[in-house]
C-alpha positions, 0 to 999 in steps of 0.5 A: 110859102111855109110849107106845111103839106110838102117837102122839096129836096134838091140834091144832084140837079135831081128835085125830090117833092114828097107829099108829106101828110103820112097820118092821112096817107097824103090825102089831098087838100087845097093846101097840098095841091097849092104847095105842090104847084109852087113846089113845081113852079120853083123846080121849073124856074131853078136852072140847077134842077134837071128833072123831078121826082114826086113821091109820098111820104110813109106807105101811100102814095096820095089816098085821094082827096080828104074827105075829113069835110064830108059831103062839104068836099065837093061844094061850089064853096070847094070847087072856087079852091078851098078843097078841089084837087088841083093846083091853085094859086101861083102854081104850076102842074106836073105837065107845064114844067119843063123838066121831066117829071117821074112819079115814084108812086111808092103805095096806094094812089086813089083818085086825086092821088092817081090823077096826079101821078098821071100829070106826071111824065113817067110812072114806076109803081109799087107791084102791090099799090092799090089804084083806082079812079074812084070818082065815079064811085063818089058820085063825082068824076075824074079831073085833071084832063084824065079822061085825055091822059089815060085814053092817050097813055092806055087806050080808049077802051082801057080808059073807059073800064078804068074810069067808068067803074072806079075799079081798084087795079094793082101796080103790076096790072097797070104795067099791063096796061100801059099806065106805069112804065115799071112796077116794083116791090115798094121798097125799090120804087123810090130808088129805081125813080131817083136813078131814072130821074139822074141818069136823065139829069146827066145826060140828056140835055136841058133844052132838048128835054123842055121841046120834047115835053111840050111837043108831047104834051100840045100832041093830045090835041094837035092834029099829026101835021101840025105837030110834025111841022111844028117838030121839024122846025124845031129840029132845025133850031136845036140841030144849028145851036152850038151845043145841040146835045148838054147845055 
């Protein structure tokens, strides 16, 4: 695929994809969202990439979907993929690859914007971003299995104010509440993402990394038994393996 909405850079096992559509502050289409699962598809195939870093292109982050269509945007027409916000085609999502995905959400993240960064593993974000689940407020609702993310990541009560209103909250309440891990002025948030993102290129080993993800992940809907079973037998393979910490 040509890409016309995206830029992948791969440099010290570390893979940066820029949502690249500046003039439209990264507003999400079919195209972006079927380039961006291939990008995801490519890092996780690619044994030379370690880890991934998703950011936007200029001063935003992704102002959501385009709604250039107007009321065209949600039809059955897009909903079968010519509009609707996630990944299509041969494609993946931020959560099935088996790198460690950290959104450098560098501006403003707005709907779809935001339920992509919250596909994602860890967030930093900018101290001043405007962020809102603005779906309600469409007349539509939140996608992308975030009415599980943020009630996981944030808490019931926490996801419920966030997604029922569509209220705008800012980088440093999301820090409060538990949706980023870090916020920063915007300049810092695409370097301090980077540093994260090599460090755990480095030093944490590959394999070990793609376990813990997926336990992570299945853990949204594996009851706590199931899942502590399923870890300590996994813990027993990694820790018989010759090389159980850097592959």
């Amino acid at each position: 695929m040509t890409r016309e909405t995206i830029i992948l850079d791969i440099t010290d096992e570390v893979a940066t994809i820029t949502l690249n559509r500046p003039e439209r502050r990264n507003a999400y289409t079919a195209r972006l969202g079927e380039e961006l699962g291939e990008a995801y598809r490519d890092c996780d195939e690619d044994d030379s990439v370690r880890a991934v870093v998703l950011t936007g292109a200029g001063s935003a982050f992704c102002a959501g979907a385009d709604l250039e269509a107007g009321g065209a945007t949600f039809s059955s027409d897009a909903r079968r993929g010519r509009s609707t916000p996630r990944a299509q085609g041969a494609g993946i999502q931020a959560w099935q690859v088996r790198k460690p995905v950290i959104a450098a959400v560098n501006g403003h993240a707005i709907g779809a914007g935001l339920t992509l960064a919250m596909q994602c593993d860890i967030r930093l974000a900018a101290e001043d971003a405007k962020l809102s689940f603005a779906f309600v407020r469409r007349g539509v609702i939140p996608e992308l299995a975030s009415h599980a993310i943020v009630a996981r990541v944030a808490g019931l009560s926490n996801a419920a104010d966030l997604l029922l209103s569509g209220r705008t909250f800012s980088g440093s309440e999301a820090l409060a509440l538990g949706l980023v891990s870090r916020a920063l002025p915007a300049a810092e948030v695409l370097p301090a993402a980077a540093a994260y993102a090599r460090d755990l290129a480095v030093n944490a080993a590959p394999v070990s990394v793609a376990i813990s993800k997926r336990l992570l992940w299945e853990s949204l809907n594996v009851a706590i038994p199931e899942l502590e079973r399923k870890e300590a037998r996994l813990l027993r393979g990694r820790g018989t393996s010759r090389t159980p910490r850097k592959e």
